[in-house]
Phi, psi and omega in degrees: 000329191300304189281348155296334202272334182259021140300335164294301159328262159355283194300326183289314204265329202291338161299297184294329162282358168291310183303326210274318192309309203298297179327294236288303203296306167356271156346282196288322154292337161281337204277319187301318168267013165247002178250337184279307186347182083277094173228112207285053184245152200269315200268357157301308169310320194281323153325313203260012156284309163322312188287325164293333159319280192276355160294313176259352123340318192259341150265008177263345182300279191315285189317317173315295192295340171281328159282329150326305207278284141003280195297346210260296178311321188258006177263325170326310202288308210251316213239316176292170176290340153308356191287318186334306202276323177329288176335307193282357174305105168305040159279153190228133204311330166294351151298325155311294210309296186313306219272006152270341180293284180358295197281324192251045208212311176285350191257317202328287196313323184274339173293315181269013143259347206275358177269292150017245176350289184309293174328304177292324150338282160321287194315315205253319189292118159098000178227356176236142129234184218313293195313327172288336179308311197276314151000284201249017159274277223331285152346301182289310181299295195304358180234353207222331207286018187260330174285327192299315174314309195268041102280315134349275207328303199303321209275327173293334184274336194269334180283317187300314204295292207303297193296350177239036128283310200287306165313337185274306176330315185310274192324311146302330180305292168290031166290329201283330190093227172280357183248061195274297191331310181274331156308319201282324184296297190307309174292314187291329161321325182278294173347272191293352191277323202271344171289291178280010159276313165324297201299295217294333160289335174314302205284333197279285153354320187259014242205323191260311203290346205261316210116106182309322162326285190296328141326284201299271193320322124020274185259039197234352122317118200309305209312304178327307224269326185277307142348292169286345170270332178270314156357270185303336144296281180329297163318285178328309184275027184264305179323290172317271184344289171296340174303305201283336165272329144311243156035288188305271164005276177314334215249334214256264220271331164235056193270173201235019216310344158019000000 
């Protein structure tokens, strides 16, 4: 049932992230051939400063509707008056739960590559060319590369850890009634404050048991530096985990569709 609900799932979300994509290629191709132009003009310059402007606006634009766009689906899909029809799937609610994770966990990874990309792109054609280009990942690898994996982890844990905050917030939220919307904002408010007030004694604790000294001198260090981002990730992703069961839970033993 799991590979039916996320083929569904698939088929539902891919037109509106395809539309989000199309813009994005749009965008990032008009802005890249008007930043290649070499046109020596002050009010031209002052244009293609503007147009860069509403370029990285509009990609935080995109990321926003893609994760909007999640949050939006699974509170309809689940919470709304479609959990009528959800519900009745002969499916089990941890089975719901994954495949909106899953499916919005995957659009998350490919939007924030396809923004990469795009930044580079704009950034690089008519003003880089291939060799400094290679020049300067060669660089980035040689001073980074031991780091770049555990950032890639970290940056994945932080989309899974956030999209199963958002779900939880829901899941709560619709205890509420009619005020599951403003229930659900108030728990995600509640949520992160009381979560990264934790993480952060947690981390502090370990900070007096180890030595504040030694800690600092520590990470001052790749390895140190490395250590503490994989820390600070494992939580997070404890965190995530458990969200998704509690989540799971609330949707199990206190759904509200009301």
């Amino acid at each position: 049932m799991l590979g039916k609900l996320l083929k569904h799932e698939w088929k539902a979300t891919a037109r509106r992230y395809g539309l989000f994509y199309l813009i994005l290629a749009s965008i990032t191709l008009f802005t890249a051939i008007i930043h290649a132009i070499p046109v020596d003009n002050i009010f031209y310059t002052m244009g293609e400063m503007a147009l860069i402007v509403m370029y990285v606006i509009s990609l935080f634009g995109v990321m926003f509707c893609s994760t909007g766009m999640a949050v939006v689906r699974f509170y309809k899909n689940m919470v709304s008056d479609e959990g009528y029809l959800t519900f009745t799937l002969p499916a089990k609610v941890e089975q719901l739960v994954f495949a909106k994770f899953l499916v919005a966990f995957v659009w998350q990874v490919v939007t924030v590559v396809l923004c990469v990309l795009s930044l580079l792109g704009v950034f690089a054609v008519g003003h880089i060319s291939f060799a400094e280009f290679s020049d300067g990942v060669s660089y980035i690898t040689d001073q980074f590369g031991s780091m770049l994996p555990v950032f890639i982890v970290i940056m994945l844990i932080g989309m899974m850890y956030q999209l199963m905050i958002y779900y939880l917030s829901i899941a709560i939220g619709q205890r509420f009634g009619t005020y599951k919307i403003l229930a659900s904002i108030i728990a995600y408010c509640a949520l992160s404050f009381v979560i990264e007030l934790v993480l952060m004694f947690i981390i502090l604790g370990i900070f007096g048991a180890v030595g504040f000294v030694e800690m600092s001198m520590a990470m001052s260090t790749m390895e140190g530096m490395t250590g503490f981002y994989l820390l600070t990730g494992g939580m997070s992703a404890a965190v995530g985990i458990a969200a998704y069961f509690v989540t799971c839970y609330q949707l199990k033993k206190k759904l509200n569709l009301v």
